[in-house]
C-alpha positions as CSV (number, residue, x, y, z in Angstrom):
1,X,-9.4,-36.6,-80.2
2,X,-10.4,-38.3,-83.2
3,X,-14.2,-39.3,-84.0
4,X,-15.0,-42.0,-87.0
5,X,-18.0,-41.7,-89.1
6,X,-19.1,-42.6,-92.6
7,X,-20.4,-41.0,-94.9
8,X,-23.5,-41.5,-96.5
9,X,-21.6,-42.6,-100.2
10,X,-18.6,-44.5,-100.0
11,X,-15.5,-43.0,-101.7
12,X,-14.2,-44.0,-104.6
13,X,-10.6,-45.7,-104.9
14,X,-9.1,-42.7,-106.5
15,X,-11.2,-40.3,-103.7
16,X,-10.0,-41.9,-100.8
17,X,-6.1,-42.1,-102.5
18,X,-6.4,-38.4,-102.6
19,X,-7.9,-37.2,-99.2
20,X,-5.4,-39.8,-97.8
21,X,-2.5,-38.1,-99.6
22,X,-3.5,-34.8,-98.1
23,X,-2.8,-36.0,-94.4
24,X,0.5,-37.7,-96.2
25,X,1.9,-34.5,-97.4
26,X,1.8,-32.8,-94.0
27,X,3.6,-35.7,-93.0
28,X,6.4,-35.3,-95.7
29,X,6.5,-31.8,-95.2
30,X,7.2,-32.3,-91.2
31,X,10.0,-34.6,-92.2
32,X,11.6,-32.3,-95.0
33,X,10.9,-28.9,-93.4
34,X,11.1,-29.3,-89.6
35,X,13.1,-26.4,-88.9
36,X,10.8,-24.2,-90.5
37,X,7.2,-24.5,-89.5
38,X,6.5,-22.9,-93.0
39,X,7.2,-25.1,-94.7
40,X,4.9,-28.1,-93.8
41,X,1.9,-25.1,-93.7
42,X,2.7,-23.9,-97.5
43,X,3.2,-27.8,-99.0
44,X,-0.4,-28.5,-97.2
45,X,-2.0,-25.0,-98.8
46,X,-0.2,-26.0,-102.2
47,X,-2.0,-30.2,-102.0
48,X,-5.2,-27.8,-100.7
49,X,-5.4,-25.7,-104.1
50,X,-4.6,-28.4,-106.2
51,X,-7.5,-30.3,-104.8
52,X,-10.4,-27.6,-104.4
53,X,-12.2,-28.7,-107.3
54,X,-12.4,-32.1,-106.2
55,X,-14.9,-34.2,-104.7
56,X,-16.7,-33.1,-101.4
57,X,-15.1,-36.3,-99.6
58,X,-10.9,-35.3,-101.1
59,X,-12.0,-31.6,-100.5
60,X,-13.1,-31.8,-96.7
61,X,-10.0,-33.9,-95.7
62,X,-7.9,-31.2,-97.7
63,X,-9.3,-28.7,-95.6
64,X,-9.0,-30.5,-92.4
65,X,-5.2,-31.3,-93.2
66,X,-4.5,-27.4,-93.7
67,X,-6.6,-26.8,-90.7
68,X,-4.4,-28.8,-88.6
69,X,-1.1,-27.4,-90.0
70,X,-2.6,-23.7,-89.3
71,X,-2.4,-24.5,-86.1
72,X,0.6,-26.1,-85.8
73,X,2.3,-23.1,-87.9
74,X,1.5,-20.9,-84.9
75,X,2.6,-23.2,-82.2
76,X,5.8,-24.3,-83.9
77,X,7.0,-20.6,-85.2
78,X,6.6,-19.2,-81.7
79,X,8.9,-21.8,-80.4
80,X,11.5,-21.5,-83.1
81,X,12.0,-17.4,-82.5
82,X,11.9,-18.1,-78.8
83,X,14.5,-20.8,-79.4
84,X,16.7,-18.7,-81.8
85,X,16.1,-15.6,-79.3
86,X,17.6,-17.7,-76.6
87,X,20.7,-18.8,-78.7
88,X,21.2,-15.4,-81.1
89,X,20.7,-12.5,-77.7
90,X,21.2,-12.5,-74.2
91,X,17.7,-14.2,-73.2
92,X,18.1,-16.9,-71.1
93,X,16.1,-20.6,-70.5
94,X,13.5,-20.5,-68.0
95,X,10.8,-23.0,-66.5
96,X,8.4,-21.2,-68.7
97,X,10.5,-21.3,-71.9
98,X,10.9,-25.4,-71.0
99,X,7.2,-25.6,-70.1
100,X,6.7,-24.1,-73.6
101,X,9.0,-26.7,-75.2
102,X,7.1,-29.8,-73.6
103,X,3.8,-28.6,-74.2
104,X,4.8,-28.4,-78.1
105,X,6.5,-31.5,-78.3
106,X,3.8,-33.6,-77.0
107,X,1.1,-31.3,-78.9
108,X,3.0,-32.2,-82.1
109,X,3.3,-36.0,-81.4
110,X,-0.3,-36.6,-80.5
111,X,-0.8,-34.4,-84.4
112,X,1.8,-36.7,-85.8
113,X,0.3,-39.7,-84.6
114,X,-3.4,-38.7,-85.4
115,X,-2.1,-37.8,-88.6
116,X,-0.4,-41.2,-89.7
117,X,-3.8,-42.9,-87.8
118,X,-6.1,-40.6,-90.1
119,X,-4.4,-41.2,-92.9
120,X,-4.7,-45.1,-92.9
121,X,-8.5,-44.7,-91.5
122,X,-8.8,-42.7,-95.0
123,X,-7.3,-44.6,-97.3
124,X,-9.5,-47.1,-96.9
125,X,-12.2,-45.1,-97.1
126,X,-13.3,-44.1,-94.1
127,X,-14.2,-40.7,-92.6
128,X,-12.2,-39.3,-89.7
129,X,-13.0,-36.3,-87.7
130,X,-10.9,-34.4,-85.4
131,X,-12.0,-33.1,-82.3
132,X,-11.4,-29.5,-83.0
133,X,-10.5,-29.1,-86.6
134,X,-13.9,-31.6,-88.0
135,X,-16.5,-28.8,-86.7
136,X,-14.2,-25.8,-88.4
137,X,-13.9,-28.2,-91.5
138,X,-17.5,-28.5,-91.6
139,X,-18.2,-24.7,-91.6
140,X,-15.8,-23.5,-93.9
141,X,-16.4,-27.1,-96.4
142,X,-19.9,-27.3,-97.8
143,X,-21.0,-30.2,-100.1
144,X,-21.5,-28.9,-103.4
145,X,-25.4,-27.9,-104.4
C-alpha cells in the first residue's frame, strides 16, 4: 500500500514539520468530525490552500493528504445516508448494507493506520507514496520550473 522513496534533496526541518502536519490534520479532523465525513475533507482542503505556495516536498504531501480524504469523503457519506436511511424511514439492514459497513470500516483503519505510519516516515524526512493516491499526486503536483 505504501511505497518509500527519497527524494533527490532532503527536506528541511521546517519542510518536513509541515508535509507531516498535513497527514496530522486529517487525523484530527477524523477524531473531531467523525460523524460527518465533511468535515475531515474541508479541514484537509483548508491545511491544502494554506500550503500551496510552499515547497514542492510540503505541497505534494498536501496533495496526497486531500487525495486520500477525497476518497474517503465518498466512502464515508454514502455510509452515513444509508445509515440515517435505515434509522429515519422504513429501510431495513441487509447482508449488503452490513457488507457495506465492513468493507468501510476496514477501508478506513488500513487509511488511519497508513496515515499515522506516513506521517512519522515524513516527519523525519522521508518520502512516502501511496499505492493509489502517489501516481494521482504526481499528475496533478508538478515541481516548480
Amino acid at each position: 500500500m505504501i511505497r518509500q522513496k527519497r527524494f533527490i534533496y532532503e527536506p528541511g526541518e521546517h519542510e518536513a514539520e509541515t508535509a507531516s502536519n498535513s497527514y496530522l490534520m486529517s487525523l484530527i479532523a477524523i477524531l473531531v468530525g467523525l460523524p460527518l465525513p465533511i468535515i475531515n475533507l474541508l479541514a484537509t482542503l483548508i491545511f491544502y490552500l494554506g500550503n500551496r505556495r510552499s515547497t514542492y516536498f510540503v505541497r505534494w504531501h498536501c496533495t496526497q493528504a486531500l487525495l486520500s480524504q477525497l476518497s474517503m469523503l465518498f466512502i464515508n457519506s454514502y455510509g452515513f445516508w444509508w445509515t440515517v436511511s435505515i434509522l429515519f424511514s422504513d429501510a431495513v439492514i441487509t447482508s449488503t448494507y452490513v457488507a457495506y459497513v465492513i468493507a468501510a470500516v476496514i477501508f478506513n483503519l488500513v487509511e488511519f493506520v497508513g496515515t499515522i505510519y506516513t506521517m512519522i516516515r515524513t516527519r523525519k524526512g522521508n518520502h512516502v507514496e501511496w499505492w493509489f493516491y502517489g501516481p494521482l499526486t504526481h499528475l496533478l503536483c508538478k515541481p516548480a520550473k
